[in-house]
PADREN-994223 format. One record per atom (N, C-alpha, C, O): atom name; residue in one letter; x, y, z; chain. Coordinates in pm, whole numbers, plus 50000, padded with zeros to 5 digits. Each point is the difference from the previous one (the first is absolute). Example, Ala and Ser with C-alpha at 12.3 -4.5 7.8 and 13.67 -1.06 7.14 Angstrom:
BEGIN
PT  atom  rest     c1     c2     c3  kette
PT     N     A  51319  49431  50780      A
PT    CA     A  49911  50119  50000      A
PT     C     A  50090  50120  50000      A
PT     O     A  50104  49998  50066      A
PT     N     S  49861  50107  49862      A
PT    CA     S  50082  50119  50006      A
PT     C     S  49923  50109  50073      A
PT     O     S  50051  50111  50017      A
***
This chain:
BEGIN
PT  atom  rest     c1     c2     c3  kette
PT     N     X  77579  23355  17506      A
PT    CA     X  50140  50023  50031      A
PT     C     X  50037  50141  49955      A
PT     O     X  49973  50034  49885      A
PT     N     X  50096  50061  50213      A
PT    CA     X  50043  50097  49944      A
PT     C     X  50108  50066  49910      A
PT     O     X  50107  50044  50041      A
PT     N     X  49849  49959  49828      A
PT    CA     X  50114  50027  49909      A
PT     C     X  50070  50133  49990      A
PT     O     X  50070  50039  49907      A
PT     N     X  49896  50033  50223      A
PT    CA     X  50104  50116  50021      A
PT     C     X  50128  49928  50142      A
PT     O     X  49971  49936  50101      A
PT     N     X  50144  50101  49859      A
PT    CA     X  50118  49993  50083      A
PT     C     X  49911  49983  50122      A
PT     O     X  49951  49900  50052      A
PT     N     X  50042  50266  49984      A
PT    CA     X  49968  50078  50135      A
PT     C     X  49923  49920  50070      A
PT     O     X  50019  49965  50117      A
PT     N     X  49845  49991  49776      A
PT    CA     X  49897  49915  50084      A
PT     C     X  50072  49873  50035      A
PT     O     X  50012  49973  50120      A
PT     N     X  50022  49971  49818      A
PT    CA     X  50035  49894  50035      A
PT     C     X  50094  49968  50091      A
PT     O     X  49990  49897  50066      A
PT     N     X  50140  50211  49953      A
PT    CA     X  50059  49996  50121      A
PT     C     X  49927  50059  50155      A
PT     O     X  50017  49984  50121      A
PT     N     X  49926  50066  49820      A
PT    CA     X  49863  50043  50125      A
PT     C     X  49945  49880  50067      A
PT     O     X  50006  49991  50122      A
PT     N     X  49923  49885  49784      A
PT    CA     X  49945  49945  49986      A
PT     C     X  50086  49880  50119      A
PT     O     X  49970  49954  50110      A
PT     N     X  50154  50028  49792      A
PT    CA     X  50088  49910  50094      A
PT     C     X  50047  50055  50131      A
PT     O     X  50064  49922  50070      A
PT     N     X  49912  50215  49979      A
PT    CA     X  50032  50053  50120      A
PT     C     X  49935  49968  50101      A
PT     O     X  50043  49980  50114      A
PT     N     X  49814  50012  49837      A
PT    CA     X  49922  49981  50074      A
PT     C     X  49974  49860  50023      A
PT     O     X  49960  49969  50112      A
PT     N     X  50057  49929  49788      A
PT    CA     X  49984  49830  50079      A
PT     C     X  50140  49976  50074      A
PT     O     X  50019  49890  50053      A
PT     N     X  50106  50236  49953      A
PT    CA     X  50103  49939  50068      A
PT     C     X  49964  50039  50134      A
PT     O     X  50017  49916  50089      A
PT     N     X  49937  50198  49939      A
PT    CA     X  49979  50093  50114      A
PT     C     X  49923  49874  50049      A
PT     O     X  50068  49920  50064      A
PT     N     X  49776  50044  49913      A
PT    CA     X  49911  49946  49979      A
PT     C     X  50078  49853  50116      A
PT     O     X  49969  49959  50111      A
PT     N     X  50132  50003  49798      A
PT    CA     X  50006  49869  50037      A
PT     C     X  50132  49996  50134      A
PT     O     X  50051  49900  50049      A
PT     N     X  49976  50236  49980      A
PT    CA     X  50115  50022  50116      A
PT     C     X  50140  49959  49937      A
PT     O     X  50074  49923  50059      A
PT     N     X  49960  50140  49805      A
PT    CA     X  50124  49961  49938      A
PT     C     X  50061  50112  50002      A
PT     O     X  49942  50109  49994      A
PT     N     X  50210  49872  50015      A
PT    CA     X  50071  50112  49955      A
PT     C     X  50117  49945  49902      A
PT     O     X  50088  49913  50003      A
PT     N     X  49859  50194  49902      A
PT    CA     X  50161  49997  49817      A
PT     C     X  50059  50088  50058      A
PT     O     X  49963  50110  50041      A
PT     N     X  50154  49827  49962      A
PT    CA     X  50163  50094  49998      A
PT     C     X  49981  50113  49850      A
PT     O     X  49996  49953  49886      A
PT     N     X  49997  50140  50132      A
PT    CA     X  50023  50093  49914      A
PT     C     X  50070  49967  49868      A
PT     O     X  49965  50046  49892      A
PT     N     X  50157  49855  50129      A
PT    CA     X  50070  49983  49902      A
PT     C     X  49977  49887  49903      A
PT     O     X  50070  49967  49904      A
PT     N     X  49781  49961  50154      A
PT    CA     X  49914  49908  49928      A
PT     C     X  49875  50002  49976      A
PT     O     X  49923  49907  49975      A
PT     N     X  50063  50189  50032      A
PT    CA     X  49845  50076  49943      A
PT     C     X  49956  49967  49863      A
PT     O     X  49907  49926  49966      A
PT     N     X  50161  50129  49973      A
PT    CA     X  50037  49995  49856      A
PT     C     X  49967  49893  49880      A
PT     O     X  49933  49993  49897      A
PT     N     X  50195  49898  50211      A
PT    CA     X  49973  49857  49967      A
PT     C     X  49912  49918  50017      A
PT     O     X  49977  49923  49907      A
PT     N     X  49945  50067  50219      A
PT    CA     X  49919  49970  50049      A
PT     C     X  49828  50020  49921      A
PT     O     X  49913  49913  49988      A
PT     N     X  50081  50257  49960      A
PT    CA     X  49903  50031  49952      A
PT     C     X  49998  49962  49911      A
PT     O     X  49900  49932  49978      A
PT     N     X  50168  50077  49944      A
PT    CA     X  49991  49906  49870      A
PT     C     X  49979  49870  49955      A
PT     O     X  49951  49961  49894      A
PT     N     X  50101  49967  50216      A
PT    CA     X  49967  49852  50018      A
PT     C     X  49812  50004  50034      A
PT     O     X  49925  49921  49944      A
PT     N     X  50032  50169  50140      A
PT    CA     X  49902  50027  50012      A
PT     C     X  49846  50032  49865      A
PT     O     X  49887  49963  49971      A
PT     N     X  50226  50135  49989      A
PT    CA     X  49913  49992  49845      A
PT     C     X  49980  49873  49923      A
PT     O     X  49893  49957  49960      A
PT     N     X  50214  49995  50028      A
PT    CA     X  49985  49856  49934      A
PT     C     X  49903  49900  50076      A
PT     O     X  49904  49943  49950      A
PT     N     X  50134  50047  50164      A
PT    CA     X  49893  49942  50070      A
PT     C     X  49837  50014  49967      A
PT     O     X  49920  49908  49989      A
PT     N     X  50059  50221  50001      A
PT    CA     X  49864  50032  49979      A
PT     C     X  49946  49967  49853      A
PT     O     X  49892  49948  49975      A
PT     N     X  50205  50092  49932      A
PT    CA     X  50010  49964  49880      A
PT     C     X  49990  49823  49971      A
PT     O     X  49982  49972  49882      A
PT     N     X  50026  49948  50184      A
PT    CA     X  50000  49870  49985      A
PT     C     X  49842  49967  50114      A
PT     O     X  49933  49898  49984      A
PT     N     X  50044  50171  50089      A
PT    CA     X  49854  49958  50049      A
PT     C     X  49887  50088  49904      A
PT     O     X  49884  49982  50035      A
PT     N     X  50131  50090  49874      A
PT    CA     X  49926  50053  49899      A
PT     C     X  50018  49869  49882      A
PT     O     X  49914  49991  49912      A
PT     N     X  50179  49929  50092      A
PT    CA     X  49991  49902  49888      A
PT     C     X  49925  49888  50029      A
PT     O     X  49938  49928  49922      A
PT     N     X  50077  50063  50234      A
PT    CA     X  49944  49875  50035      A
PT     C     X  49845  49984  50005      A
PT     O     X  49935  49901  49964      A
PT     N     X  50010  50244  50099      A
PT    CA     X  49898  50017  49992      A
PT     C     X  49906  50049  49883      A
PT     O     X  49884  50035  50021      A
PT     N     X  50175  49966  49853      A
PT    CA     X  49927  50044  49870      A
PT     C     X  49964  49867  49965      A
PT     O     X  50058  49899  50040      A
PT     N     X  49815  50104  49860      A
PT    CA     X  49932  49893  49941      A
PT     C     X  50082  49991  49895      A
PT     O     X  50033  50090  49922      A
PT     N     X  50008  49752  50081      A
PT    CA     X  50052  49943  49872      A
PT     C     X  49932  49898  49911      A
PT     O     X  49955  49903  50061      A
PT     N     X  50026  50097  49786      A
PT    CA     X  49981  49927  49947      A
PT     C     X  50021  49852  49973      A
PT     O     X  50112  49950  49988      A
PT     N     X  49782  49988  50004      A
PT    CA     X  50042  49814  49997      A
PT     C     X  50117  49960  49927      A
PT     O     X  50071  49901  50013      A
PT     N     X  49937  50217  49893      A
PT    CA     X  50194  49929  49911      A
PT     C     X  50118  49999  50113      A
PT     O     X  50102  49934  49980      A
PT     N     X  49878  50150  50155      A
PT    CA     X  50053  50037  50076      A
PT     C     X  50032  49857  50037      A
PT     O     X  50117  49968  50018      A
PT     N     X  49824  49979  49988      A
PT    CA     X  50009  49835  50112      A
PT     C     X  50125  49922  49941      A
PT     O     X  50049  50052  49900      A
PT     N     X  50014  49825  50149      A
PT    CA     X  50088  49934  50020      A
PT     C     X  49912  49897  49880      A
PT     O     X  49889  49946  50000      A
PT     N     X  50253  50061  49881      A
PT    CA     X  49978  49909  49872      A
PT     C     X  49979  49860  50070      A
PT     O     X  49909  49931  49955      A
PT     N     X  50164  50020  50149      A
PT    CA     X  50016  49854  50034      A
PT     C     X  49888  49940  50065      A
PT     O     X  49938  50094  50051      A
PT     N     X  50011  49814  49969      A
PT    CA     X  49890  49956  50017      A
PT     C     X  50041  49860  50104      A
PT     O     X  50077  49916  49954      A
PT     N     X  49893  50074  50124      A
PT    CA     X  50081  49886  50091      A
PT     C     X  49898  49861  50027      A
PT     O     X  49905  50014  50078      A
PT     N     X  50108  49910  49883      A
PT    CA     X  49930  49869  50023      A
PT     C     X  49987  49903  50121      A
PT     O     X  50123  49996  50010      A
PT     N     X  49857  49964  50040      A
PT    CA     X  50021  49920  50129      A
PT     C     X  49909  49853  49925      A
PT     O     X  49886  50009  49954      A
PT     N     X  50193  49869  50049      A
PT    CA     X  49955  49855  49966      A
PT     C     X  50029  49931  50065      A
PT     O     X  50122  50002  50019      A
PT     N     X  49815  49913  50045      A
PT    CA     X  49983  49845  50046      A
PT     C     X  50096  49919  49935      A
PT     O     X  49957  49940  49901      A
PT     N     X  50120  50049  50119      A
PT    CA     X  50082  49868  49978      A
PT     C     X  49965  49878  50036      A
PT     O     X  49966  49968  50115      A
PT     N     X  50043  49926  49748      A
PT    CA     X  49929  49886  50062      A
PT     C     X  50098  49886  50039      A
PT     O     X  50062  49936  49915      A
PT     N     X  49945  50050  50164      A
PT    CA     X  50004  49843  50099      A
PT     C     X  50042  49871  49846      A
PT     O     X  49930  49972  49903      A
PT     N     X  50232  49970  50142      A
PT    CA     X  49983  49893  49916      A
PT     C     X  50019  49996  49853      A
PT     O     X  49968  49911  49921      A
PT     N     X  50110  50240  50054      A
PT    CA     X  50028  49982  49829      A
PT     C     X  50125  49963  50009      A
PT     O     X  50065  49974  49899      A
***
């Protein structure tokens, strides 16, 4: 991910161009930034996390018996 501005609005120019979009000028801004975050949350998803990482709860599934 590019941690210069420039690149990175470069970056988003080109998957908008890319994808036949057009930003109103006056949402560029907003938009890119939402963008950063975006990228910033698929860098989290995709990093290796540790087993403490996992979900404390542990879920059981039982047979209920018939007749109590």
């Amino acid at each position: 991910m590019p941690d210069d501005p420039e690149a990175l609005g470069a970056e988003f120019d080109m998957f908008v161009a890319r994808a036949g979009v057009t930003v109103p000028a006056d949402r560029r801004t907003g938009i890119l930034a939402g963008y950063a975050e975006f990228r910033a949350q698929i860098a989290l998803l995709h990093a290796p996390r540790p087993h403490t990482a996992e979900m404390a709860n542990i879920f059981r599934l039982t047979k209920l018996e018939s007749g109590a």
